[in-house]
N, C-alpha and C positions, 0 to 999 in steps of 0.2 A: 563612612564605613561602619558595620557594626559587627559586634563579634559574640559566640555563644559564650558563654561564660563556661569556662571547666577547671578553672579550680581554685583554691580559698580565695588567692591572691587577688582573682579576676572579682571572685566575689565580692572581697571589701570595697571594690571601686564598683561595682552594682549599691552595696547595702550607702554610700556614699552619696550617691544621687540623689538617696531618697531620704538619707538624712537632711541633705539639703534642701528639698523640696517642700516636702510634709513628713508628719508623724508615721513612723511604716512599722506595724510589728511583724519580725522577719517568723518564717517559719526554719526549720532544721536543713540547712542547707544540702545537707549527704545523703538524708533522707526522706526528702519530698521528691513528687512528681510535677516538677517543677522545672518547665528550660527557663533559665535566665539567660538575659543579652542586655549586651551595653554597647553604647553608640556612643561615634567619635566626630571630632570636629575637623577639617584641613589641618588641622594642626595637630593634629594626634590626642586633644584634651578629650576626657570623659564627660559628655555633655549629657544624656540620658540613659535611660533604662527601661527596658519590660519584658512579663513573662509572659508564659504561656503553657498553659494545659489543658492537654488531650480533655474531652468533657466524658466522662462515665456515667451513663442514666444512673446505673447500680448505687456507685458513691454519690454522685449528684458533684456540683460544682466545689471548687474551694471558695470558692467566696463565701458562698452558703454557710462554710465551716466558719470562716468566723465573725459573717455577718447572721443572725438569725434570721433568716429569710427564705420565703420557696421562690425562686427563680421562675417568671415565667415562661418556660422554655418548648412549651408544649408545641404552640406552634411549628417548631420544627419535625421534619419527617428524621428523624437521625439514622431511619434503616439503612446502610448501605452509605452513607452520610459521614463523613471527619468533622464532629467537631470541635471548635478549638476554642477555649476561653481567655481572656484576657486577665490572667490572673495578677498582674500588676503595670503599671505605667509610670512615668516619671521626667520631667526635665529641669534640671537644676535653675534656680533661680535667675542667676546672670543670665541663660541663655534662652529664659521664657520669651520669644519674639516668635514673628507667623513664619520665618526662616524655618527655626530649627524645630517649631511643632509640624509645618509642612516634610522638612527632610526624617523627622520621626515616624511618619505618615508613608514615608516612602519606605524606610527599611521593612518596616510592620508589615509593610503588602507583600514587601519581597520574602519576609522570610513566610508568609502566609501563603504563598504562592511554591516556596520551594519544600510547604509540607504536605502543600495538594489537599489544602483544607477546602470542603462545603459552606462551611457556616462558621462565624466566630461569635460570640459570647462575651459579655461582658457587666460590667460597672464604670460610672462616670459622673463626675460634677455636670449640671442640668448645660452650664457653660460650656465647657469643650463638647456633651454630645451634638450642639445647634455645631460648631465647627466643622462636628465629625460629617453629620448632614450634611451640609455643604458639601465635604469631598466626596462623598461615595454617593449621594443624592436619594433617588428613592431604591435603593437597594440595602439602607438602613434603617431599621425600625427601630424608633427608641419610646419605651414601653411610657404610657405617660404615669402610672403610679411610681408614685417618689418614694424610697425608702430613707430611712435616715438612723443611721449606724446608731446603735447605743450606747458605744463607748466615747464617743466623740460627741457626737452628734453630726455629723456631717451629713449632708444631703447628696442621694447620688439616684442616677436615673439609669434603668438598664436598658441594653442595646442586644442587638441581631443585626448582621453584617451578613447579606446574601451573596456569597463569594465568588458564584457562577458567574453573573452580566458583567461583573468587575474583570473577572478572568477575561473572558471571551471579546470585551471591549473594553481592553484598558486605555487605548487611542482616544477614547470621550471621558478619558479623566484625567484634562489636563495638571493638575493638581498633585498627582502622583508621579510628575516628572521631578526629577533635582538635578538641576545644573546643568549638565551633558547626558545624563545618564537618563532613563527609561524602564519601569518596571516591564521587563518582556516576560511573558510565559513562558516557562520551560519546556520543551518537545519531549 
């Protein structure tokens, strides 16, 4: 199960994951444009986390914001186009196994599906994008120039997730099933 986050409470177990996980510097919770969600376990435990925002040509990405970088995003046609960025990700330590990054995989499509997004946006270690590949196949392009954060140093590779073939054939991505359950399109 995963849930939007809406309010502080929800929040400290969001900013929790990622203290867990990695270094996160949070933005203003009340006033970003920013959905947060947090994912649970059969057992009610708070196992991950991620965002997500609307992408605005105008402002440009948040990642942008705090990584110094131009996004190559051109590729995409955005006219008429939703797209969405991956503005954070996250799975606590104990629960880092192909389990819970697959059922993570599942939520993300579903809630990606229930905003009737085109296209997703994002950043990622060069690691999990070969993953991401794998589930969504070639309907993800991950750009091969590596950027590598300056306050860290961390190496991250950016992504495009073409959300249309995904939609329209979710039945050939077996990968995006969990458990009993099924990403189904919405009518």
């Amino acid at each position: 199960m995963f849930s939007k986050v809406d309010s502080i409470d929800e929040n400290k177990m969001y900013l929790e994951v990622f203290g867990d996980a990695w270094e996160f510097n949070d933005t203003d919770y009340e006033n970003d444009r920013t959905d947060r969600y947090i994912m649970f376990t059969e057992d009610g435990e708070v196992f991950g986390a991620f965002a997500y925002t609307l992408y605005d040509q105008g402002i440009g990405s948040t990642i942008e914001n705090l990584y110094s970088f131009k996004e190559n995003v051109k590729e995409i046609n955005n006219e008429d186009k939703i797209t969405i960025e991956i503005t954070a990700f996250a799975v606590k330590k104990k629960f880092q196994s192909p389990k819970y990054f697959m059922q993570s995989f599942f939520y993300m499509t579903q809630e990606l599906i229930n905003l009737k997004a085109d296209y997703c946006i994002g950043l990622t270690e060069p690691k999990l994008s070969s993953l991401l590949k794998r589930v969504y196949k070639k309907n993800l392009s991950v750009l091969k120039k590596q950027i590598i954060a300056k306050e860290d140093g961390t190496e991250w590779v950016s992504m495009i997730l073409n959300l249309e073939p995904v939609f329209t054939n979710i039945n050939e991505y077996p990968i995006l099933r969990y458990g009993a359950f099924n990403v189904v399109p919405l009518t």
